[in-house]
N, C-alpha and C positions, 0 to 999 in steps of 0.2 A: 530696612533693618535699623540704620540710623534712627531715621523716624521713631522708630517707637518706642528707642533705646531713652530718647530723648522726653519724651511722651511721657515714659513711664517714670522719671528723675522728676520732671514738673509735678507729675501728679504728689509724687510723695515727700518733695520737698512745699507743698502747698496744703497738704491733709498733715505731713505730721513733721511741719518746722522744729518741733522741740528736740525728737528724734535725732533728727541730723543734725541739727545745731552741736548736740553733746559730742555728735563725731566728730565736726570739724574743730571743736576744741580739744580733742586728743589727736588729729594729728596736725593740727595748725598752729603753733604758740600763740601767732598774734592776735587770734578770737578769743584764748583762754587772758589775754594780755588787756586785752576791750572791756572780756564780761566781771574782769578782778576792778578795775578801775572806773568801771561806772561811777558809782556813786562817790567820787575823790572829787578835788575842786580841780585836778588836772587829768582828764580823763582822756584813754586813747583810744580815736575814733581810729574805724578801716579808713576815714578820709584822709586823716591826717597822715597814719601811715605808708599809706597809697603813694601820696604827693611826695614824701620824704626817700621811702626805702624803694619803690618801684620808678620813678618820674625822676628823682637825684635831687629834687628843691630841698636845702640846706641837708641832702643826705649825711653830713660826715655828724649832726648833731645828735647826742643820743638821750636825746630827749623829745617828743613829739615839740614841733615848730609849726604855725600856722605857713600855709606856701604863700601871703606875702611879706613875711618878717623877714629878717636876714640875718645871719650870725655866722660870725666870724672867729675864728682864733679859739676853736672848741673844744682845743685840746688844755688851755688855757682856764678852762671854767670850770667847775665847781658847784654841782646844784646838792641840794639836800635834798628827800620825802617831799613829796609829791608839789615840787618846785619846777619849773617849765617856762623860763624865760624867752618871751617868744610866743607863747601858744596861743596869744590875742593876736589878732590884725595889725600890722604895719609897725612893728617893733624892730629896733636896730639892737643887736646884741656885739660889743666887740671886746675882744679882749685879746687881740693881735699881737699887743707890746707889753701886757702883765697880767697879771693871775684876777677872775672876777671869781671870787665865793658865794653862794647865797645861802643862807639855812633853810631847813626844814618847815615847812607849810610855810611860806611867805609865797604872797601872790601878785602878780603883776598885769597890770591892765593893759589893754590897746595900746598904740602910737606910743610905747615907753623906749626912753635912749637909754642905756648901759654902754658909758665910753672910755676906756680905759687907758688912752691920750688924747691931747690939744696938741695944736699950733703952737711953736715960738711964736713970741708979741713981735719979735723982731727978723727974725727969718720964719718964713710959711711952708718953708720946705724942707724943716726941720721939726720932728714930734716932741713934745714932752710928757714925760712921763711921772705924774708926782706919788704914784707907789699902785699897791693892788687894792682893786674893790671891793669890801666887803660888807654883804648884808646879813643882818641877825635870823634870828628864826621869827616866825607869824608876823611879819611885815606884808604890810601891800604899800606899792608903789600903784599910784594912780594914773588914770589915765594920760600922755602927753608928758608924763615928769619925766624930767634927764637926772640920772646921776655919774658926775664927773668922776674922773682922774683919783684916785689917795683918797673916795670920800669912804668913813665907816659907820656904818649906822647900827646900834644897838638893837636886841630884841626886839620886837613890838611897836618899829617903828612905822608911821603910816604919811606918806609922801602923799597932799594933796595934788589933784591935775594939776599938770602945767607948772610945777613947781620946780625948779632949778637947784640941784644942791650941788651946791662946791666944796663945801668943808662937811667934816665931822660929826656926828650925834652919837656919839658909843655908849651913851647911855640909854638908850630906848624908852622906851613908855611913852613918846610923845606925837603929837604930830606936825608935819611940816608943812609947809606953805610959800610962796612967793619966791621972787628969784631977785637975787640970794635968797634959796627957804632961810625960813627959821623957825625956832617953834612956836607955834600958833596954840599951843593945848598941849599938856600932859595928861597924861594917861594912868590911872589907877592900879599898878601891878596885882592886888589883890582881887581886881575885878576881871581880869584876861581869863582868858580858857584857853587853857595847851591843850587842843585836838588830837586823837589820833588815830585815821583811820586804823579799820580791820587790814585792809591790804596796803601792805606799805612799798609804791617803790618809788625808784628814786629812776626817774627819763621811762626807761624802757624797762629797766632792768630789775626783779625782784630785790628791795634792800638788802636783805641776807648776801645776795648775789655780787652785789655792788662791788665791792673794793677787789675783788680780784679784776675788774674790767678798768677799776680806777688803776690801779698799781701797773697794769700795764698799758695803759693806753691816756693816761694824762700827765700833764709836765706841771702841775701842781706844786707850788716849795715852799708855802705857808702852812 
């Protein structure tokens, strides 16, 4: 009986995938959640959510995170529209001891650090703290760059690999390089494109939906 119970599901999830697909997106959120984000620069696979909401790898983040990033202090953070810090390979996200922000469509590559304290120079077992992080909207941080402690970086700003910022850029438009970055190139404001997908959400969450999951579940005071 099994048998055929079983036979007979193969057969018609194999002849008529479309069919049941549409089902399992009315009683499954997170397939209606995949096929609204497809085509976003931060899209949520069943893989990713698999590893996070069923498996616990950076479960408390409520943002799709690749399972081998790390983030910490997630109550701490602050993402805009289809922003997912993390959702490359081997990224450290923390924001343990201050508030990290990022805007709207800004995007973040592989190996990127987000570190929201240092070491004392003089005691190591002491953190410092030199304010909250904040990143503008349509930035991409590149692959391998770190950004430190108090740094704020403007709209539009684009952090070459490997590149180290310790201080400031609140004017955007440019891009940065080397450690200490600096600016290596400005950038044309009248030449940008403010993007915006058809579906907009912000981690997991439909943006419309968003701030009531914010108001009660982050410690956010910027």
């Amino acid at each position: 009986m099994l048998n055929k119970i079983y036979n007979s599901l193969k057969f018609r999830l194999v002849f008529y995938p479309k069919k049941y697909f549409k089902i399992c997106l009315r009683i499954f959120p997170i397939f209606r959640k995949i096929q609204n984000t497809r085509k976003t620069q931060t899209p949520i696979t069943f893989s990713l959510w698999f590893h996070q909401k069923i498996l616990g790898v950076n479960k408390k983040a409520y943002w799709p995170v690749h399972r081998t990033s790390l983030v910490q202090g997630e109550k701490n953070i602050l993402i805009g529209i289809e922003t997912s810090p993390g959702l490359m390979p081997n990224c450290y996200i923390e924001a343990v001891c201050t508030n990290v922000v990022i805007g709207d469509y800004t995007q973040i590559g592989p190996d990127v650090g987000i570190l929201s304290s240092n070491h004392s120079l003089t005691n190591n077992r002491i953190s410092e703290v030199k304010g909250p992080i904040v990143i503008g909207k349509y930035c991409w941080l590149g692959m391998g760059s770190r950004i430190l402690s108090g740094v704020q970086l403007g709209d539009y700003t684009v952090v070459g690999a490997n590149a180290v910022v310790t201080k400031s850029f609140t004017e955007g438009y440019c891009v940065l390089g080397g450690n200490p970055a600096r600016v290596i190139k400005k950038i044309n404001k009248e030449e940008c494109v403010f993007h915006k997908s058809e579906n907009e959400y912000v981690g997991y969450f439909k943006a419309t939906d968003f701030e009531k999951y914010k108001n009660k579940h982050l410690t956010i005071n910027i």
